[in-house]
C-alpha positions as CSV (number, residue, x, y, z in Angstrom):
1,X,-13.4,-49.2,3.2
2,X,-12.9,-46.9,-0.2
3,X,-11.0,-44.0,0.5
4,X,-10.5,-41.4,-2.5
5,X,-9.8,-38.6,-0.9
6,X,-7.1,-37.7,1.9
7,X,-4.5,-35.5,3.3
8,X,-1.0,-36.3,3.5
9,X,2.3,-34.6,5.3
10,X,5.6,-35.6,3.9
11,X,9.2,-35.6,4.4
12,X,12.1,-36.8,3.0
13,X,15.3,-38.5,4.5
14,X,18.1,-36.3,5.8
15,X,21.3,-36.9,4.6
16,X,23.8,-38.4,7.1
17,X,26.4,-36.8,8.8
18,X,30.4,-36.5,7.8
19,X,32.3,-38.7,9.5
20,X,36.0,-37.6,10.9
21,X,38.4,-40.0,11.8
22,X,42.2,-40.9,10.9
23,X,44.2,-43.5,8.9
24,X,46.8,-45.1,10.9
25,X,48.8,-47.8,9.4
26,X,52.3,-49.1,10.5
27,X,54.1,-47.8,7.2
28,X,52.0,-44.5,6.7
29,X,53.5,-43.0,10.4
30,X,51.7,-39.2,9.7
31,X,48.6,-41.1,8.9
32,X,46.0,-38.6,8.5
33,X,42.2,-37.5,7.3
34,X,40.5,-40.3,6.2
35,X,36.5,-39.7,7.3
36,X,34.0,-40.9,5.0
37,X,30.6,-39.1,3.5
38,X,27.4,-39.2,5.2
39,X,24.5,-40.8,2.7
40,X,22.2,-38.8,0.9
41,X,18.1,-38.9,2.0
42,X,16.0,-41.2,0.5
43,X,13.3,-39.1,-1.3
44,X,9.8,-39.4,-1.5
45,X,8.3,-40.4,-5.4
46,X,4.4,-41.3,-5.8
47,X,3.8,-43.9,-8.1
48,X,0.5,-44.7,-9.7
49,X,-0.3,-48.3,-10.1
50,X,-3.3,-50.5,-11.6
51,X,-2.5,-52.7,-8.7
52,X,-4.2,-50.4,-6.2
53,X,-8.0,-49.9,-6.0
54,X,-8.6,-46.8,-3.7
55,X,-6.5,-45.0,-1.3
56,X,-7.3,-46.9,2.2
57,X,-4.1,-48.2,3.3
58,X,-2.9,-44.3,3.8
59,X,-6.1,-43.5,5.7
60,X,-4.8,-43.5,9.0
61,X,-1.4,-42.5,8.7
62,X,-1.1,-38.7,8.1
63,X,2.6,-38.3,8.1
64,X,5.1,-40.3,5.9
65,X,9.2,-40.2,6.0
66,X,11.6,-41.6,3.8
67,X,14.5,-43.2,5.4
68,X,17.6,-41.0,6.6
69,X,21.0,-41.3,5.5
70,X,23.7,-43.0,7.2
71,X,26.6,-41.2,9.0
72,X,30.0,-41.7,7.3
73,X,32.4,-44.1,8.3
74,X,36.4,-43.9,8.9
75,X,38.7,-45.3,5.8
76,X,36.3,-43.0,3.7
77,X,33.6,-45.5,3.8
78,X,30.4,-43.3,2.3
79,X,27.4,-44.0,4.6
80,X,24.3,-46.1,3.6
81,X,21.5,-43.8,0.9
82,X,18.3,-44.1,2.6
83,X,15.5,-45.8,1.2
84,X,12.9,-43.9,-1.1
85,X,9.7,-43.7,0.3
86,X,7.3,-45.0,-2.8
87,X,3.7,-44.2,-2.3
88,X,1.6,-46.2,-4.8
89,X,-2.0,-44.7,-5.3
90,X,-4.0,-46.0,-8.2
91,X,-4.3,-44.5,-11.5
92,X,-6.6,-41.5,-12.1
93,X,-5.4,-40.0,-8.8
94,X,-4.8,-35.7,-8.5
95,X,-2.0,-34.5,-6.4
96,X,-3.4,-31.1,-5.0
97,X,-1.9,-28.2,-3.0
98,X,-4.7,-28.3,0.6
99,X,-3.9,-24.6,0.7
100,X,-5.0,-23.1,-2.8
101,X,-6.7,-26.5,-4.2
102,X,-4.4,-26.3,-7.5
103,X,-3.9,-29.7,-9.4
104,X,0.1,-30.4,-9.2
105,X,0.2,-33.5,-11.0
106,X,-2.2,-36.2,-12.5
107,X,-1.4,-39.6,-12.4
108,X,-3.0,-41.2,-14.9
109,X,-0.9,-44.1,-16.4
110,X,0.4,-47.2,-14.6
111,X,4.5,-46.8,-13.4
112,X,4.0,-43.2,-13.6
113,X,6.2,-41.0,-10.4
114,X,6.4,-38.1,-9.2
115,X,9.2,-36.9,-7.4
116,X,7.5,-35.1,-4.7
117,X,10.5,-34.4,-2.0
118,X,14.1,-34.5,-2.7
119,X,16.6,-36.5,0.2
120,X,18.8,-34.4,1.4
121,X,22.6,-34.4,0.8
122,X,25.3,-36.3,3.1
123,X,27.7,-33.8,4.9
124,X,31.6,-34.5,4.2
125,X,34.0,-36.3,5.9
126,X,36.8,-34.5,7.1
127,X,39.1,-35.8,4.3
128,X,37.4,-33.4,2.0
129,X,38.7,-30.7,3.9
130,X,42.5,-31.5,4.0
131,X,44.5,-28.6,2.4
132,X,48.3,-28.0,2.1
133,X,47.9,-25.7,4.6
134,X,45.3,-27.5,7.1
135,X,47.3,-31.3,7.3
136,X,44.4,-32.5,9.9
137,X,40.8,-31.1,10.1
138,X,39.1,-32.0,12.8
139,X,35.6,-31.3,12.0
140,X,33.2,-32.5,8.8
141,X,29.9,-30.9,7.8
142,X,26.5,-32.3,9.1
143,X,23.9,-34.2,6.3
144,X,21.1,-31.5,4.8
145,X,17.4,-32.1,6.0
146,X,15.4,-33.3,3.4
147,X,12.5,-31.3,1.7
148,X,8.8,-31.3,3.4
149,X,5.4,-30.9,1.7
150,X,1.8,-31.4,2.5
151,X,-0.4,-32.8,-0.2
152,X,-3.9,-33.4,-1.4
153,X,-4.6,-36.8,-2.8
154,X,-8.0,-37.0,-4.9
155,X,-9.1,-40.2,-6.9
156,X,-11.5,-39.8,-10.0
157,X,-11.9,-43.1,-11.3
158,X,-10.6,-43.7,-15.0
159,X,-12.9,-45.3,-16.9
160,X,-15.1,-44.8,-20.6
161,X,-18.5,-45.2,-19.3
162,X,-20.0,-44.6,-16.1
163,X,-23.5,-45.5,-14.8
164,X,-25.8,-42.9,-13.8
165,X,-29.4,-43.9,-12.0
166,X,-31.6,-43.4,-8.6
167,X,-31.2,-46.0,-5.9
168,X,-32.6,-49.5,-6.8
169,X,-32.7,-48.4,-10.5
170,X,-30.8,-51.5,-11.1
171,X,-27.1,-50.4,-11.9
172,X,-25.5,-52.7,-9.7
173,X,-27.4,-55.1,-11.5
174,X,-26.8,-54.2,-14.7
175,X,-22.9,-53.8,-13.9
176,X,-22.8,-57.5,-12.8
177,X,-24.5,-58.6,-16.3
178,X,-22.2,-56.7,-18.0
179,X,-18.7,-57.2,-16.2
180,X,-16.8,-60.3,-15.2
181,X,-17.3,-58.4,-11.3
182,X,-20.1,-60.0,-9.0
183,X,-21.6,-56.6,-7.6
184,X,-23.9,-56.5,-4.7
185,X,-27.8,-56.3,-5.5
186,X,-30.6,-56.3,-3.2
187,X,-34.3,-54.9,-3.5
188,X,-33.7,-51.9,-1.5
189,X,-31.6,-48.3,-1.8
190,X,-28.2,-47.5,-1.5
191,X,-27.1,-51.2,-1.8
192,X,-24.1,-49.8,-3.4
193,X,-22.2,-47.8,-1.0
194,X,-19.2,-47.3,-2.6
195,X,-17.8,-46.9,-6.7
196,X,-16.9,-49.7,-8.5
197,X,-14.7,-50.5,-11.7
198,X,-14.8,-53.3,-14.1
199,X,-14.6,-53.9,-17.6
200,X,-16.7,-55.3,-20.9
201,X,-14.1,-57.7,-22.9
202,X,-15.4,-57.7,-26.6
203,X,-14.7,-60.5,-29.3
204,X,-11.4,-58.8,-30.4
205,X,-10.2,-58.7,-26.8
206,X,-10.3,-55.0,-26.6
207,X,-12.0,-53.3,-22.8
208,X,-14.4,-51.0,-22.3
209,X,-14.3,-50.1,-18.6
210,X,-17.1,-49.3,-16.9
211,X,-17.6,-47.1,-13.7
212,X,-20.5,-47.4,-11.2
213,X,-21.4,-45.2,-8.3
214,X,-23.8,-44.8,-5.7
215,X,-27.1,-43.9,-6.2
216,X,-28.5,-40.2,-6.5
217,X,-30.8,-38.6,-4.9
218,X,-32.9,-35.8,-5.4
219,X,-31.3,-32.6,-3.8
220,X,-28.5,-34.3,-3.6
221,X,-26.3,-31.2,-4.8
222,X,-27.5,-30.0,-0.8
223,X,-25.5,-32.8,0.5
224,X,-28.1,-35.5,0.8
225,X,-27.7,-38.8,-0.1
226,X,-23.8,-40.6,-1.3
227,X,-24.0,-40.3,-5.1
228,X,-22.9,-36.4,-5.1
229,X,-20.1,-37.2,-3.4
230,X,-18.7,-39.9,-5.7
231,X,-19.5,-38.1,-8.7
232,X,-16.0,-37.3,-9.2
233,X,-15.2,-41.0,-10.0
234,X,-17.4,-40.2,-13.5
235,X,-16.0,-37.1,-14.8
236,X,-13.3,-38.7,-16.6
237,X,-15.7,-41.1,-18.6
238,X,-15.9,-40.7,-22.0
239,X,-19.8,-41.4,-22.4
240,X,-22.3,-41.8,-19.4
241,X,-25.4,-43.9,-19.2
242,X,-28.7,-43.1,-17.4
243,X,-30.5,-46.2,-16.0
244,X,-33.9,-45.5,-15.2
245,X,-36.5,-47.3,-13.2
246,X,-39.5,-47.8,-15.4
247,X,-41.7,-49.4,-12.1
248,X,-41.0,-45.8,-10.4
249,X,-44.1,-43.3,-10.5
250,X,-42.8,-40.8,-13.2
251,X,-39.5,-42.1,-14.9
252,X,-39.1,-39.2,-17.3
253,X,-38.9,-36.9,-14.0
254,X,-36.2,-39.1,-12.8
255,X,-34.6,-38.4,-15.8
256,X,-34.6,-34.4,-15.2
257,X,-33.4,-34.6,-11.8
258,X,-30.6,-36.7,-12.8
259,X,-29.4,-33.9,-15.0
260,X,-30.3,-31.5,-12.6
261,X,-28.2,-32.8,-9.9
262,X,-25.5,-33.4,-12.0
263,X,-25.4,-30.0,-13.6
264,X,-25.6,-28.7,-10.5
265,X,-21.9,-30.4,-9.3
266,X,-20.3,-30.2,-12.8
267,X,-22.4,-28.7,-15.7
268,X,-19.6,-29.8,-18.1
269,X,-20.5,-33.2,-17.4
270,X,-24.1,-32.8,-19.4
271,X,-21.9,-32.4,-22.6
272,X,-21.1,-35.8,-22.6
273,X,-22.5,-38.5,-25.0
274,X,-25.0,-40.5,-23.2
275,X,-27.5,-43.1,-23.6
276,X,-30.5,-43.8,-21.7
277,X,-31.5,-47.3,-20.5
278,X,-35.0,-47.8,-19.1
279,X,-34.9,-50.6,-17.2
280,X,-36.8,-53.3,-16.0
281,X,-38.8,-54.6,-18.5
282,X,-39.1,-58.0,-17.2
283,X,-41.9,-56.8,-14.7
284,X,-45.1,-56.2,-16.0
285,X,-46.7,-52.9,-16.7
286,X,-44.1,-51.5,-17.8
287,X,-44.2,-50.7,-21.8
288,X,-46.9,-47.8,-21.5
289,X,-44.5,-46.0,-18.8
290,X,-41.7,-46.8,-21.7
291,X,-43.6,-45.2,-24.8
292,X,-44.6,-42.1,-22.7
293,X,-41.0,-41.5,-21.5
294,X,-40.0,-41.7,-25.6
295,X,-42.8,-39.4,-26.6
296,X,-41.2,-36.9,-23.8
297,X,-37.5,-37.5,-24.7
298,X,-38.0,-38.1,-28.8
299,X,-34.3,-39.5,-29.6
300,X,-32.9,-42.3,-30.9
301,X,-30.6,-42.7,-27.5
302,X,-32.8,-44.5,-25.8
303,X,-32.5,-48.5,-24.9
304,X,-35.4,-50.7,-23.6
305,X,-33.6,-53.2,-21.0
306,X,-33.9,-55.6,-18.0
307,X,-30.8,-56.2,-16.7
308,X,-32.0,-58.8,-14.5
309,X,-33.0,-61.1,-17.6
310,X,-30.4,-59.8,-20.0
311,X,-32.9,-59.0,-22.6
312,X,-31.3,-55.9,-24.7
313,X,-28.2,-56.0,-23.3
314,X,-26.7,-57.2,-26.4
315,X,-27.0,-53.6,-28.0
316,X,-25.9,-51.8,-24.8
317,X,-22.5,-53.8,-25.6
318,X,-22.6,-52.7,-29.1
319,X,-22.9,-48.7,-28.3
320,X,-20.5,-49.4,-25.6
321,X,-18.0,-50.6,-28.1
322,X,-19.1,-47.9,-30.7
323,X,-18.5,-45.5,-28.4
324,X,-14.5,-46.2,-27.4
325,X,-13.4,-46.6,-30.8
């Protein structure tokens, strides 16, 4: 299952009690205070991590605790700190306020943290409180509760080009040819049910990393269809490419309601660089739908492929590495 998008309630640890007791040894006859600390909370820090694909190991658990602090002991032993909660989400993930949607914090390198609730302090033993005046205190102070917070957690994929096309355009496909990732491809829609993230390793061993999602649909901005709602995973990449379906009836108007939908969810996102791959070219038929779809859309961004062959791929790997420089 991919999970990118959950609620969370946390608490940190509260700090252990003060301990009172008394030091009685056979040379010290008038003994006297001698209780130990109570250990602070442990504290609860998210951590981002390149380790971590999606946020699905916190999809059924809605309420995480650090670890409480130990009570005090006597001869002024401190008790035990409790354990930090550590939370690792994966990189490119938003920590948001549920009440008033603001963005907290975004994690976007790996080993980042974020602090998110302080432990709470160990009380005092009672040898804190001896005095020239008060000999024996009977009493010490009880740990502090922790702090509590409820939190948003949204994942938007980090990556510098994401793929863009109709159901059965041939993305997963063309991610596969591209990648070192096997990606599921079969001849009908929605094969691809969830995002995906891989990389392009060029001859001087830099990446290019490469996002796909779920197909779009038309009217998808009404809540139809899967690709609106992973959207989100391409709004961080640097250049986006359209793979169109040259077998389909009017590819051109594919094109259109691709932007449509996508300026209809984030009309920001049609700023972007992109590049536009009409695919399948391996099947036959194909070139007239390809010239009319140039004489339409008269620029230079525009790539004849078949990622099932391979044939042009070689200069989508060469804007993709022109384009991350």
């Amino acid at each position: 299952m991919f999970v990118d998008h959950i609620r969370l309630n946390l608490k940190a640890g509260k700090g252990g009690n003060g301990c009172v007791a008394w030091r009685r040894e056979k040379y010290l006859p008038k003994g006297g205070p001698y209780g130990g600390n109570g250990g602070p909370g442990g504290s609860v820090i998210v951590r981002a991590t390149t380790n971590v694909p999606s946020l699905d190991h916190y999809r059924n658990k809605r309420i995480l605790s650090a670890e409480n602090g130990q009570m005090g002991g006597p001869n002024c032993r401190q008790g035990r700190l409790g354990k930090n909660l550590i939370i690792e989400v994966p990189c490119g993930t938003l920590i948001k306020d549920p009440e008033t949607n603001e963005i907290l914090h975004d994690l976007t390198a790996h080993g980042q943290e974020i602090k998110l609730c302080k432990g709470g302090s160990g009380g005092l033993g009672n040898h804190n409180f001896k005095t020239s005046t008060r000999q024996a205190p009977n009493f010490a102070s009880p740990g502090q509760p922790g702090t509590e917070c409820n939190v948003e957690l949204e994942l938007k994929l980090i990556a510098d080009i994401g793929l863009v096309g109709f159901p059965n355009a041939g993305k997963s496909t063309l991610f596969s040819s591209l990648t070192t990732r096997d990606s599921k491809a079969a001849p009908y829609p929605f094969t691809t049910l969830k995002p995906a993230l891989s990389f392009i390793q060029f001859d001087d061993y830099t990446r290019a990393f490469i996002a796909d999602i779920p197909g779009i649909i038309e009217n998808a901005s009404e809540n139809r269809g899967l690709g609106l709602e992973f959207l989100r995973h391409i709004e961080r990449t640097t250049t986006l490419l359209y793979v169109i379906d040259l077998t389909k009836e009017d590819p051109y108007q594919d094109f259109l309601t691709l932007q449509r939908e996508i300026q209809n969810y984030n009309a920001d996102m049609l700023q972007k660089p992109y590049y536009i791959l009409l695919n399948k070219t391996d099947i036959e038929d194909t070139e007239p739908a390809a010239v009319a779809f140039k004489s339409k859309h008269k620029k230079d961004n525009i790539f004849s492929v078949s990622a099932y062959t391979g044939d042009g791929l070689e200069n989508i790997v060469r804007i993709i590495k022109q384009s991350i420089k």
